[in-house]
C-alpha positions as CSV (number, residue, x, y, z in Angstrom):
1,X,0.0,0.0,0.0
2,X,1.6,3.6,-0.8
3,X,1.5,6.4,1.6
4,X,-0.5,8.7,2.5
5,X,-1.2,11.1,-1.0
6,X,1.2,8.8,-3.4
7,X,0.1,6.2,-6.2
8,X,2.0,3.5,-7.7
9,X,3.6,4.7,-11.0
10,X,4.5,1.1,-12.5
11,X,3.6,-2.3,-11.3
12,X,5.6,-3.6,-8.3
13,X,7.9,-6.0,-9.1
14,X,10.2,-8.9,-7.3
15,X,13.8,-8.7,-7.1
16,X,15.9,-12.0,-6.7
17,X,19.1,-12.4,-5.8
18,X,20.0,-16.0,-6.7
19,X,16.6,-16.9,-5.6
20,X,14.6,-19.2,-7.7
21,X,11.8,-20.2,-6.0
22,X,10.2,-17.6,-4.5
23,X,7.1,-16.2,-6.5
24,X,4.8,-13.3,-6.3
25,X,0.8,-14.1,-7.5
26,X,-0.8,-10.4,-7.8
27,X,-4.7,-10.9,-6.2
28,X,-5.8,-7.7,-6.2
29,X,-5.1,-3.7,-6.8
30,X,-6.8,-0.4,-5.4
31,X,-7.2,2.5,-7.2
32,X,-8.7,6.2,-6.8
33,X,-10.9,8.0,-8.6
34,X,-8.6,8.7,-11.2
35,X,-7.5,5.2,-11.9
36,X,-4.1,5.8,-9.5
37,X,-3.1,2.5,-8.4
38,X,-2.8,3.3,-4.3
39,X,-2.6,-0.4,-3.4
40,X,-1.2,-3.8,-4.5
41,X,-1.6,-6.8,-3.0
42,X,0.1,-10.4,-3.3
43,X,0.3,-13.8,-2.1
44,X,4.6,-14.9,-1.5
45,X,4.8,-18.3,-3.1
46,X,7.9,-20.4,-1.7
47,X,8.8,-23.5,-3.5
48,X,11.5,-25.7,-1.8
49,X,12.5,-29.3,-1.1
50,X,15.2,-28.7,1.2
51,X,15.3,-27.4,5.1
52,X,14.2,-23.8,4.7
53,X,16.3,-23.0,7.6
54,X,19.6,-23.3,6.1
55,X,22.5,-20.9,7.2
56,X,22.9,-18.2,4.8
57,X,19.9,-17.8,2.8
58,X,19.6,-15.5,0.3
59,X,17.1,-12.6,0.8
60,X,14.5,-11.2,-1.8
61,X,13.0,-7.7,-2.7
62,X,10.1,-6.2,-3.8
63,X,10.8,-3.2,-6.0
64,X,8.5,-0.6,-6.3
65,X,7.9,3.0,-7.2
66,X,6.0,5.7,-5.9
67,X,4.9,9.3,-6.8
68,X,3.1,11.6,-5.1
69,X,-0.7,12.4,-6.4
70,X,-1.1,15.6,-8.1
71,X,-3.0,18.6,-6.2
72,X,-5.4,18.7,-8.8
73,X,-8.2,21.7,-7.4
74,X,-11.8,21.8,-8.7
75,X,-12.7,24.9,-10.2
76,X,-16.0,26.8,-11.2
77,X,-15.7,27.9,-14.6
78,X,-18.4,30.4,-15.4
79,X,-21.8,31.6,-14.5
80,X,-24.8,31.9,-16.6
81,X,-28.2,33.6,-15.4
82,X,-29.2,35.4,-18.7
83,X,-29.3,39.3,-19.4
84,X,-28.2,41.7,-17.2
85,X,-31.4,43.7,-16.4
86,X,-34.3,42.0,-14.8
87,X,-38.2,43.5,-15.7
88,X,-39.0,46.0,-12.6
89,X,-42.0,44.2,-12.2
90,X,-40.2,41.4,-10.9
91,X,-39.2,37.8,-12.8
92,X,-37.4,34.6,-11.7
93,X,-34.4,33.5,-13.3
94,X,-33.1,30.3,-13.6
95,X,-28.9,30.6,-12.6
96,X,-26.5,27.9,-13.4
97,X,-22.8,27.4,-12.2
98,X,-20.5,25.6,-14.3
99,X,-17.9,24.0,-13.3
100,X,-15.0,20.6,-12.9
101,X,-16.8,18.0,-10.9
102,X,-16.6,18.0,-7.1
103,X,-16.0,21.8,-7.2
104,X,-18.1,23.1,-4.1
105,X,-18.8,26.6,-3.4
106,X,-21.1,29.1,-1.7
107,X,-23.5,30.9,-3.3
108,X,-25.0,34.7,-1.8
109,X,-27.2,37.2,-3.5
110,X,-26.7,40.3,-2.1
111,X,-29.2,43.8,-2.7
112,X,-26.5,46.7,-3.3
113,X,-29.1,49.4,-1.4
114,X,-28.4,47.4,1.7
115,X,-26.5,43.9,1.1
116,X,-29.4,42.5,2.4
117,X,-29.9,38.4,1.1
118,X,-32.3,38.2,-1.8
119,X,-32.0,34.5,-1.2
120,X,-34.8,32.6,0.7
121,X,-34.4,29.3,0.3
122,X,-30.4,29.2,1.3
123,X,-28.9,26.0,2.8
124,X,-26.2,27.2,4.6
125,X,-24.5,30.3,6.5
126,X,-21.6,32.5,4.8
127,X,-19.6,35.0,6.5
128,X,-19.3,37.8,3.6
129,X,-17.7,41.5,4.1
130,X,-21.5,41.8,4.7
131,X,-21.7,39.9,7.5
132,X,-23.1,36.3,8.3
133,X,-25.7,35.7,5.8
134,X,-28.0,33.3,4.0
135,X,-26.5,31.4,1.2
136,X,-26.9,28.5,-1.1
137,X,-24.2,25.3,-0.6
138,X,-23.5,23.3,-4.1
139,X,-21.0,21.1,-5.6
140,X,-20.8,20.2,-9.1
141,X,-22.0,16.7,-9.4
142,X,-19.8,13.6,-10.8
143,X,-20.3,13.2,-14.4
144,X,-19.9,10.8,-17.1
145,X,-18.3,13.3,-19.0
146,X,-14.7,12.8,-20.5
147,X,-13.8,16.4,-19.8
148,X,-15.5,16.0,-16.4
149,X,-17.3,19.3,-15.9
150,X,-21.2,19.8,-15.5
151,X,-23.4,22.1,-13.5
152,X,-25.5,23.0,-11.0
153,X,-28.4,24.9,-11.1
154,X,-31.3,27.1,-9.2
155,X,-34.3,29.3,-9.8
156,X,-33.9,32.7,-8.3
157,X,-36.5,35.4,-7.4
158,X,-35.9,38.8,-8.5
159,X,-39.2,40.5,-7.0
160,X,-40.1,44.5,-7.1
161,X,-38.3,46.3,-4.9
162,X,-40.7,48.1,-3.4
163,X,-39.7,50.6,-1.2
164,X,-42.9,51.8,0.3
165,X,-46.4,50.3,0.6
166,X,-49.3,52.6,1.8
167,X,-53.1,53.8,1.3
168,X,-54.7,56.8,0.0
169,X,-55.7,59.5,2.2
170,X,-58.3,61.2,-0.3
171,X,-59.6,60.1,-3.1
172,X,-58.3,60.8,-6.7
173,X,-60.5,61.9,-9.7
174,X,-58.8,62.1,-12.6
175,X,-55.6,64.1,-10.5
176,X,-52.1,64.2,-10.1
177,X,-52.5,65.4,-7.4
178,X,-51.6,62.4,-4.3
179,X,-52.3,62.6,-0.7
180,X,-51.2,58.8,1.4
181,X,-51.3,57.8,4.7
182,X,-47.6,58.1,5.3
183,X,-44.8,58.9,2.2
184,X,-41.8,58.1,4.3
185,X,-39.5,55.8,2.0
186,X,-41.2,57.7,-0.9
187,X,-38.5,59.5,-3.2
188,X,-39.1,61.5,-6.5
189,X,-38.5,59.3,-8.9
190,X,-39.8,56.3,-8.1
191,X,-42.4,54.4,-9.9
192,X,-46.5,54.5,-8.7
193,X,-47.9,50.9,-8.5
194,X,-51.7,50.7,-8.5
195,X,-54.7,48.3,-9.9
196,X,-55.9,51.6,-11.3
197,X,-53.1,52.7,-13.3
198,X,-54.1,50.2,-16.5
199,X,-52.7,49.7,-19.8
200,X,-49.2,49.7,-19.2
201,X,-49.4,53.3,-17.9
202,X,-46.0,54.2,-16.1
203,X,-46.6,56.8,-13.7
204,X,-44.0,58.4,-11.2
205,X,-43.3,60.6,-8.1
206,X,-42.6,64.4,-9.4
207,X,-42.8,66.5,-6.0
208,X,-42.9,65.0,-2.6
209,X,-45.1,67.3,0.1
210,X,-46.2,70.2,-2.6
211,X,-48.9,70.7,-0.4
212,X,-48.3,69.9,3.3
213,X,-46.9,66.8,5.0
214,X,-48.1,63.3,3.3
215,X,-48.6,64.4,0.0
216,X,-47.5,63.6,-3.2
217,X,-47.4,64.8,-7.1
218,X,-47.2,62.4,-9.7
219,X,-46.6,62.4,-13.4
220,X,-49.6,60.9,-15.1
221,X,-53.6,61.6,-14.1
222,X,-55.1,58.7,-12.0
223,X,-58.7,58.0,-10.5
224,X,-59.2,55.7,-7.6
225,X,-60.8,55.5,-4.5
226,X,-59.9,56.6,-0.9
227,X,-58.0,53.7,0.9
228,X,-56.6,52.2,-2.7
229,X,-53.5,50.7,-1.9
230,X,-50.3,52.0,-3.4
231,X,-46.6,50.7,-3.8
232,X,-43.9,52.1,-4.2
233,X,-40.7,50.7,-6.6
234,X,-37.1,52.0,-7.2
235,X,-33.8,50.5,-9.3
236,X,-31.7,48.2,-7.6
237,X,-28.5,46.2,-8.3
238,X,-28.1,42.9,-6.9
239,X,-24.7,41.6,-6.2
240,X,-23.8,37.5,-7.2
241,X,-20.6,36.7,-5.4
242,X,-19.2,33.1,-5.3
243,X,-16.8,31.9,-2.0
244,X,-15.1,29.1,-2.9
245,X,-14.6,26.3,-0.5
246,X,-11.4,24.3,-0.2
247,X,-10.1,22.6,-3.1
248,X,-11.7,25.1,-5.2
249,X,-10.9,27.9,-7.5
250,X,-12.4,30.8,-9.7
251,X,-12.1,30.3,-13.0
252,X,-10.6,33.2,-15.4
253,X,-13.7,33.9,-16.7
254,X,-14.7,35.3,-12.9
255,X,-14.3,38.6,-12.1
256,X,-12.0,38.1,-9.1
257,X,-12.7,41.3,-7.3
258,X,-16.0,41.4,-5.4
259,X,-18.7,41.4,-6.9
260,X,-18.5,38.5,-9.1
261,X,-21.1,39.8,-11.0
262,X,-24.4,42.4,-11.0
263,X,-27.8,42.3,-12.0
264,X,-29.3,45.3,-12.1
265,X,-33.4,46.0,-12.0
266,X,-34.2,49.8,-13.7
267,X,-37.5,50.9,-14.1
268,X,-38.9,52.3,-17.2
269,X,-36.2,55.4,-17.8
270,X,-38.2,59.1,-18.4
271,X,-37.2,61.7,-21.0
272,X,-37.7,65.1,-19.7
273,X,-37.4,67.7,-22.2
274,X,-37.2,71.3,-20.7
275,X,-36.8,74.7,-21.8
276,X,-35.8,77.8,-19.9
277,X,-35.8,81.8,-20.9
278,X,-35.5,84.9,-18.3
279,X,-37.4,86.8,-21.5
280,X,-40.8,84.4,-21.0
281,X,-42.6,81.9,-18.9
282,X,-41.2,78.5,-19.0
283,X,-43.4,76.5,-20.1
284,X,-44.4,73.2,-19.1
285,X,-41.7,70.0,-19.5
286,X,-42.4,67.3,-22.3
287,X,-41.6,64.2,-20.9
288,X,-42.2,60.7,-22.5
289,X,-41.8,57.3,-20.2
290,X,-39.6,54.3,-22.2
291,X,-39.0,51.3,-21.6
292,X,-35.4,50.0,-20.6
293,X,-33.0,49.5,-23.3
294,X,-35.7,49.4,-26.2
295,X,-35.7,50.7,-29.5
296,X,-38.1,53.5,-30.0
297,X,-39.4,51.6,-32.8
298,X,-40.2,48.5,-30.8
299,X,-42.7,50.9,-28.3
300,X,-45.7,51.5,-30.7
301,X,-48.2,50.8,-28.2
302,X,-47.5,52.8,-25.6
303,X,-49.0,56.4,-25.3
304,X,-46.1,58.8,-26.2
305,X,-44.8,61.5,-25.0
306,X,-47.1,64.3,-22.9
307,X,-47.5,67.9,-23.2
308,X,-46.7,70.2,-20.9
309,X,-48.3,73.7,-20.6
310,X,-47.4,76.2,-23.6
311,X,-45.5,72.9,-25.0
312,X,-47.3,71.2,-27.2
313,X,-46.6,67.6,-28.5
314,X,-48.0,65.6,-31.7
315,X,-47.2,61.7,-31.5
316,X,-46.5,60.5,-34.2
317,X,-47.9,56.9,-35.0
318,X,-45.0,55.0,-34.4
319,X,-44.5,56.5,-31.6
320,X,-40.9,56.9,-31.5
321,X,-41.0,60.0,-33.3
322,X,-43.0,63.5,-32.3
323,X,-43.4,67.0,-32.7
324,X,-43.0,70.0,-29.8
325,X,-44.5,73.1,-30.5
326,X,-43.8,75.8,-28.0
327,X,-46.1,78.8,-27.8
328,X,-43.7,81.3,-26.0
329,X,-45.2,84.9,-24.9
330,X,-42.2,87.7,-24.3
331,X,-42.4,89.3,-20.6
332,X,-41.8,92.5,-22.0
333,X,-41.3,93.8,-25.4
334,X,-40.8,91.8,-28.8
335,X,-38.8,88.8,-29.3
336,X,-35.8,88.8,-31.5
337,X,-32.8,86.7,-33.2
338,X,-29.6,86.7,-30.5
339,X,-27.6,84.1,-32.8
340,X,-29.1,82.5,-36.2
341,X,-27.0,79.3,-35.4
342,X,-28.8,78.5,-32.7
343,X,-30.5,76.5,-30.8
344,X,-28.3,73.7,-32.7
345,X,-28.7,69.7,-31.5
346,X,-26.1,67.0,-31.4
347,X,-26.0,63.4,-29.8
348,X,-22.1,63.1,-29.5
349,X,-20.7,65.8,-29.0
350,X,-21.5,68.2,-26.1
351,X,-20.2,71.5,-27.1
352,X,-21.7,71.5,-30.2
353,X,-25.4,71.0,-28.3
354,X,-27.5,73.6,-27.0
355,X,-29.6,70.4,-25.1
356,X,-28.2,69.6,-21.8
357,X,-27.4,65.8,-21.5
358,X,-27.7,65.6,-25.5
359,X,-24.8,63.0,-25.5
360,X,-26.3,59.3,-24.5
361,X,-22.8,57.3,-24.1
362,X,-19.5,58.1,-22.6
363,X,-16.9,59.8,-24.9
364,X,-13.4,58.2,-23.9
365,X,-10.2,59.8,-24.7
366,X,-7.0,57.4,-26.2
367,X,-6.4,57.0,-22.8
368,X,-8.9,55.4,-21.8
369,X,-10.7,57.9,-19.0
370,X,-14.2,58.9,-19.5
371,X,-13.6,62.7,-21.0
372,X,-17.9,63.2,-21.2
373,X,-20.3,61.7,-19.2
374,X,-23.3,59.6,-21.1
375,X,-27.1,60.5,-19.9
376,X,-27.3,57.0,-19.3
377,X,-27.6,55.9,-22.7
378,X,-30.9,57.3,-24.0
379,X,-30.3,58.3,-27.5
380,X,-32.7,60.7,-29.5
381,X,-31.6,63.3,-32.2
382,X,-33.9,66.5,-32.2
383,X,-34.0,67.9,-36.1
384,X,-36.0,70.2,-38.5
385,X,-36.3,73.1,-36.0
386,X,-37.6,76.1,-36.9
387,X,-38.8,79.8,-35.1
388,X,-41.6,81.7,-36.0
389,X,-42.8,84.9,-34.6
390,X,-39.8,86.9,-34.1
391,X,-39.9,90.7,-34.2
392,X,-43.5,89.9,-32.2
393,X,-44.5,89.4,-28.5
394,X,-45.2,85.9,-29.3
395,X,-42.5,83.2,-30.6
396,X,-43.5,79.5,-31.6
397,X,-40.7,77.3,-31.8
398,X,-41.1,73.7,-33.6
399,X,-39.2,70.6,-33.8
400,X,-39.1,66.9,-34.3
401,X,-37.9,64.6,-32.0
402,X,-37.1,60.6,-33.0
403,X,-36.4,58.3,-30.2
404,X,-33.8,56.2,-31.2
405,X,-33.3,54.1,-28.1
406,X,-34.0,54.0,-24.3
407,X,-31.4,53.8,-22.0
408,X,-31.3,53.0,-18.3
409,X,-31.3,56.0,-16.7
410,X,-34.0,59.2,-15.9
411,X,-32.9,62.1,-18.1
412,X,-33.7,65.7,-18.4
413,X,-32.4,67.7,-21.6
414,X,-32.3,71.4,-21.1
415,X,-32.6,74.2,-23.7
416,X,-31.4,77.5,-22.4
417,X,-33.3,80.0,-25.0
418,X,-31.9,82.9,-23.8
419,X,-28.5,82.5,-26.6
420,X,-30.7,82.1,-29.2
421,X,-33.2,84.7,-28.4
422,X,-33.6,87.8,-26.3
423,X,-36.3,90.9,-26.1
């Protein structure tokens, strides 16, 4: 039998010296799990017609050799738990770890907003930079496989993340207006979950307490009764992170640095286009509710974008493209041209825009660093615009607008009129 941790690298063998009649008859051999030979045994066959016990007999040897077992460690190879972005109504996903057989790990699912577990059903205990938290225990079965590797795999929930639940105070007829029980959690920006908000409706917090403690302005009309329930939902990342246990390695497909890997839950991103003046009211913002990451031609059911006072908008029917109209009355005196060139649009290149937050993706120098911040990746290009009404107390200013694709990310594009005109 071979130590502790070593195999037998041939067969062992006998070794006479001037010996005849000594034999060895192999009757069995045990081997691992990779076929290593870790023991031999034999019966000793002795042939002899003489007295055994003569002075001066010869001895015999059994040759052998043995080398120590490789460390061969398991290792998990990749992870796969489809897109990125989970629907902010909530969805299950069905995650699988891949890996060499044997490999065992931990598994934890960690909200970024407070690395609280998102896992229910966990098996086991982890100690994280988190803390001591719930986590799911697998190893990657034994396989038939040649190239011994397989997987394991698990259904994971990914519900809202609703950060408030509460009831209406007063009922709503048609209003934006909002009073609740309580708002606290409530923050602008979040989305406005009812049974009365139908048809795929998405409606969100503008102002929180415009009119005393407990009350709320959203963006979209809505009827319902006092008492209706309402949630509450907001993005959220969730962390993946996989420990290891001994024996067992990240492969290099892993991020090594915490967090193995994100998911991250948006809800639907809003396009805010404002425009400001110190020569006329403001008027009203035009805002338009996407969906995350779509094409603006994949959207045609959905309602468009919404006016806003002295800002008229005309959907077109494919509803990623529409027309603004702003009806703009001078504070004083008559409007006229301040620069020609302007107001001017671009989608790459910020200094050549007079839209705030025109640019949806990053610009990166040579060297790599981020030079101009993207608006989250929302991509629209405003064209044909055109002024009428100068040289009068009343300007109307026109443009189309195509949407060419929804990013992640709330966005508010801003027009500053005053360059272009003045009174």
């Amino acid at each position: 039998m071979a130590n502790e941790n070593y195999f037998f690298s041939s067969k062992p063998y006998l070794k006479k010296l001037n010996v005849k009649n000594v034999l060895l008859k192999q009757t069995s051999v045990t081997r691992d799990s990779n076929n290593k030979a870790t023991a031999y045994y034999y019966d000793v066959i002795f042939k002899s017609n003489v007295n055994t016990f003569i002075e001066g007999q010869q001895p015999v040897f059994i040759e052998y050799k043995a080398v120590e077992l490789p460390i061969i460690e398991s290792e998990i190879t990749h992870v796969s738990f489809g897109d990125t972005i989970v629907s902010e109504l909530g969805e299950t996903r069905p995650i699988k770890i891949f890996g060499t057989e044997g490999a065992e790990f931990d598994l934890t699912i960690t909200k970024s907003s407070d690395s609280v577990s998102s896992i229910v059903s966990g098996n086991t205990k982890t100690f994280t930079p988190y803390g001591t938290i719930s986590a799911i225990n697998k190893k990657i079965p034994i396989t038939s496989s040649i190239i011994k590797s397989g997987f394991c795999e698990f259904l994971q929930d990914f519900p809202m993340n609703i950060t408030a639940s509460t009831t209406l105070s007063g009922a709503m007829s048609n209003t934006t207006a909002m009073s609740v029980t309580s708002n606290a959690g409530v923050a602008v920006g979040d989305r406005v979950i009812m049974g009365q908000i139908t048809g795929g409706k998405i409606i969100k917090v503008t102002v929180l307490n415009p009119a005393g403690a407990n009350t709320l302005t959203v963006s979209g009309n809505i009827t319902a009764g006092n008492s209706s329930n309402v949630k509450f939902i907001r993005s959220e990342t969730y962390d993946i992170n996989i420990y290891p246990k001994s024996g067992t390695t990240l492969g290099s497909n892993i991020n090594q640095i915490k967090p193995n890997f994100t998911i991250k839950q948006h809800i639907s991103p809003t396009l805010k286009l404002a425009l400001t003046s110190s020569h006329c009211t403001n008027p009203g913002n035009v805002k338009y509710v996407g969906r995350v990451n779509k094409f603006g031609t994949e959207l045609n059911t959905i309602s468009g974008a919404v006016s806003g006072t002295h800002a008229v908008v005309t959907n077109y029917s494919t509803k990623d493209r529409f027309k603004i109209t702003y009806t703009l009355a001078a504070t004083s005196s008559i409007w006229r041209v301040a620069d020609a060139t302007l107001p001017k649009w671009s989608s790459t290149d910020s200094t050549a825009s007079s839209w705030t937050n025109s640019v949806y993706k990053d610009t990166v120098s040579k060297y790599g660093a981020s030079t101009v911040a993207g608006n989250g990746g929302t991509h629209i290009e405003i064209f044909n615009i055109a002024a009428t009404g100068v040289s009068s107390g009343t300007l109307t200013l026109t443009m189309d607008v195509i949407i060419k694709k929804w990013g992640t990310e709330d966005v508010t594009m801003t027009l500053d009129l005053d360059p272009a005109y003045d009174t």
